[in-house]
N, C-alpha and C positions, 0 to 999 in steps of 0.2 A: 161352678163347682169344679175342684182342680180332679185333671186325672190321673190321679198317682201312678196308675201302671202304666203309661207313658213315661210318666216321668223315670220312676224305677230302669222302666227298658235305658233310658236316654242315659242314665248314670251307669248302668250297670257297661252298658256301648263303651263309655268315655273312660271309663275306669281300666276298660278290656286293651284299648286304644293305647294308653298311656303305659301299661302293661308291658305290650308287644314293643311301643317303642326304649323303653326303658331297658327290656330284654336284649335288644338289637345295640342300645348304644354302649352298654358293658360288656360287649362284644365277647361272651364265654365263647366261641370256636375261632377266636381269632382271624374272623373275614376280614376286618379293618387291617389287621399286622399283615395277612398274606399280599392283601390289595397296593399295601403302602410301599412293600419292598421291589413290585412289579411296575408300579408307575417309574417317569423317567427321571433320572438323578436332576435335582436342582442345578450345583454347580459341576460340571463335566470337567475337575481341574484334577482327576488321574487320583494315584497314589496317595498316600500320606508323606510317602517321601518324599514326593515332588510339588510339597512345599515351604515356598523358602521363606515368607516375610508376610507379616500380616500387619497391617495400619488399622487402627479401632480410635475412630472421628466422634466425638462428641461434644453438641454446643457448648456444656456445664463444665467442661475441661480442656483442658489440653493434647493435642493428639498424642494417644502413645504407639510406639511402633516395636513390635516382634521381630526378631531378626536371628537364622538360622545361620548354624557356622558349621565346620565341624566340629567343632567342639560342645556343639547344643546353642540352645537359644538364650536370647540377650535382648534385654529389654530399656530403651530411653525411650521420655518424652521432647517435647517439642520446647520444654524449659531447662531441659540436663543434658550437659556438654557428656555426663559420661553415661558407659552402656553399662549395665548391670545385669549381671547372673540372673537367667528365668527358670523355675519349675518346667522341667522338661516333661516331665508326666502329666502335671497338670496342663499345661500348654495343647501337648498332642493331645492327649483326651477330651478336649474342648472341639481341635480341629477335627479328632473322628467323628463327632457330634455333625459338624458342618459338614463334610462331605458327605452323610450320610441323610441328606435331607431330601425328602422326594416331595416333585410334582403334584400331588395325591389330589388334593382339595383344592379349589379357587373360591377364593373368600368374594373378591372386587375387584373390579378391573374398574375403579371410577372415581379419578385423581379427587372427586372433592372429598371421598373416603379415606385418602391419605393420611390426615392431620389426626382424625380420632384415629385410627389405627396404629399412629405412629411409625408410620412409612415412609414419611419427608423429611424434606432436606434439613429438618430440625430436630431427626428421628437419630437414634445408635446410626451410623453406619462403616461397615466394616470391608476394608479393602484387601482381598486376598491373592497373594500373589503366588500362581505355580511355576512349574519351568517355561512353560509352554502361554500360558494366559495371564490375564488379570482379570480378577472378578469382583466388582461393586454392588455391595447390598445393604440394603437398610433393615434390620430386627427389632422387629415392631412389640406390640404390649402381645400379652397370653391370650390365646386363643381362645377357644370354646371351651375347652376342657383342661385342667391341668398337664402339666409337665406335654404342651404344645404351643407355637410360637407363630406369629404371622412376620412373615417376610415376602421384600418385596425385592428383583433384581434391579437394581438403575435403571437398565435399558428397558424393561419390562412393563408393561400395565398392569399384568396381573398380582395380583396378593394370596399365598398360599399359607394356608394352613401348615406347620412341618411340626415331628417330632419334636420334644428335648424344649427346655425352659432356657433356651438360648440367650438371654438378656441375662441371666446367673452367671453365664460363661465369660462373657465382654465387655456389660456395663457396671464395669470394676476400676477401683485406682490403681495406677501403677506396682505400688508394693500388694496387692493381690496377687501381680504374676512372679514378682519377684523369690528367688529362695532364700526361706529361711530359718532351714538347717542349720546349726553351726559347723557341725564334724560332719563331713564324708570319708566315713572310711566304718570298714567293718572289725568288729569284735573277735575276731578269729585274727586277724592281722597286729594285733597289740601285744608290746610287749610289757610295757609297762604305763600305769596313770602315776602322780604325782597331784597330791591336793592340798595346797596353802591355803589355809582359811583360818577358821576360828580352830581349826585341828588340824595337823599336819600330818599324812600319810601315804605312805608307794604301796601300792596294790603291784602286785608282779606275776604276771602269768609263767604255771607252771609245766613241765613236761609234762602231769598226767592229768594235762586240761583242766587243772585249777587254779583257783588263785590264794595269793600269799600276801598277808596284808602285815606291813612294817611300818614301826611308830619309832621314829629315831634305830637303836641297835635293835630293840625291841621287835621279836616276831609273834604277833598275837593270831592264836587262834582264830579263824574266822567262821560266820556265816557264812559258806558260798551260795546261798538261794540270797541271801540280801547282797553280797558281792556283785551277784552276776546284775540284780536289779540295779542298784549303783552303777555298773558299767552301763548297764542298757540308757541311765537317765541319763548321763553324761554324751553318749556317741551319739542318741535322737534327741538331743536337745531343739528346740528351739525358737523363737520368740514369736511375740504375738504382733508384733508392730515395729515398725525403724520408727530410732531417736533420732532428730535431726536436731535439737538443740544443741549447746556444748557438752560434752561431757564432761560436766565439772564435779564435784562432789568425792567419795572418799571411794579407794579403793578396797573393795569386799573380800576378794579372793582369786587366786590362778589356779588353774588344772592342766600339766602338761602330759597331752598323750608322746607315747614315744612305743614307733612300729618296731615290727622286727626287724625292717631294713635299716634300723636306726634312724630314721627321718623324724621328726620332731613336732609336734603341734601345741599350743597355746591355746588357751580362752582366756580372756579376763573381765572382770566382772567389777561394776562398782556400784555403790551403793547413794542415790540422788531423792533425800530427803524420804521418802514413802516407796520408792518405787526403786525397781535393780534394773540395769544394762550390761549387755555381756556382746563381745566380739571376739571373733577367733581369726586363726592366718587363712583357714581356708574360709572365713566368712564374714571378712574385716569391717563390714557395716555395722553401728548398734545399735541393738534392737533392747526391746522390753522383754523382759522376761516376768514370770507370776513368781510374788514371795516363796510359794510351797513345791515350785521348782528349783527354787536356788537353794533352799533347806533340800531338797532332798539331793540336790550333787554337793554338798557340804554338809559331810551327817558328821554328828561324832560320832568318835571314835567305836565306843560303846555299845553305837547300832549296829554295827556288823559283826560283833563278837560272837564265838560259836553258841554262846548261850542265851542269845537274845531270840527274841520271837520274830520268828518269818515273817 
């Protein structure tokens, strides 16, 4: 004969058990965050400033190598004679990720644990280089919990547990670090756009912070909430992918900014069967751009007229 009120207790225990630890691992008073920022720094390589060059090794690829200048960072692989312009925002914000990995947890200190971990020599690993050091590490698969990462140091046995979905940051292609922005340059600096397309018009910025949109002698009326959004698509433009094929196909359209300094800038833009490509002088690679981005930096005319809808 079964005895329930046994059993009762035993479930009611296990129920209490899983409770307590479920309470503990959603950690509401932030004992884990306090504990994690008090353990010792993984890598001891200083600053953010004081670093200069990062190498990111992966069997499935090609090495590619970050490289700091003063002028920001630049990014070739181990197949491209040239360096190419890197997202400096997104770059640093990767490596504050990294400096900011602590000691906390030891997963394994027990190399036949490597392989499933993805901590060997067949694993990401990334080569960071500061003033002062160089630091070799392997960023292994996700840890226990989301947005956490196992890594392992070269020289190291152990495998820790760290912050941050670090394999999101590094086991990327090349043109992930790359930028691709067309325009750098801000909208307060403009003096006039210039747009060849399927419509032709100078937008002109005016003394009392507006703009003046002209269609041959013609000065029309304009929208300035759809003006200013038109300039906004035009200066954040920018693509979703480099075209490395030829650029062959027919030409769509140009857009020439021109600063108050009078300095000059181009896009041009062409149009290859289904799909559009655009490069500019300050971003001379071509990339893809989406159909309903190239309609909206080539509107008619008509869409920015004071009488059209915002």
């Amino acid at each position: 004969m079964f005895d329930f009120k046994n059993i009762n207790i035993r479930l009611i225990a296990i129920n209490t058990i899983l409770l307590i630890a479920g309470f503990f691992l959603s950690d509401p008073f932030h004992l884990f965050e306090a504990s994690y920022e008090k353990s010792p720094l993984l890598l001891k390589a200083g600053l953010k400033s004081d670093v200069t060059g990062i190498k990111i090794f992966n069997n499935s690829a090609p090495a590619i190598e970050l490289i700091k200048s003063e002028s920001g960072w630049s990014i070739k692989t181990a197949d491209q004679k040239l360096d190419f312009p890197a997202d400096n925002v997104k770059i640093e914000a990767a490596i504050d990720r990294l400096l900011e990995m602590h000691k906390y947890y030891e997963v394994t200190s027990t190399p036949e644990k490597y392989k499933e971990f993805e901590v060997d020599e067949s694993g990401l690993q990334i080569e960071l280089k500061s003033r002062s050091k160089v630091f070799n590490f392997y960023i292994g698969k996700q840890g226990s919990s989301y947005n956490t990462s196992l890594i392992r140091l070269k020289n190291d046995k152990t495998v820790y547990s760290v912050r941050g979905n670090l394999k999101s940051d590094w086991n990327q292609s090349p043109d992930f670090f790359r930028i691709k922005q067309l325009f750098h340059l801000t909208k307060d600096n403009i003096k006039e756009v210039a747009v060849s397309g399927s419509a032709n018009f100078n937008i002109k910025a005016t003394e009392k912070n507006s703009w003046e949109v002209q269609q041959g002698i013609s000065t029309i009326e304009s929208n300035q909430v759809k003006v200013n959004r038109l300039i906004d698509d035009i200066t954040l433009l920018e693509g979703t992918e480099f075209y490395y094929l030829p650029a062959n196909g027919f030409p769509y359209g140009k857009i020439k900014i021109t600063l108050k300094s009078n300095t000059e800038f181009n896009l041009e833009v062409n149009r290859i069967g289904n799909e559009y490509i655009a490069k500019s002088e300050q971003n001379p690679y071509w990339q893809k751009i989406p159909e309903f981005r190239i309609k909206s930096i080539f509107p008619n005319v008509n869409e920015i007229k004071l009488n059209s809808k915002p």
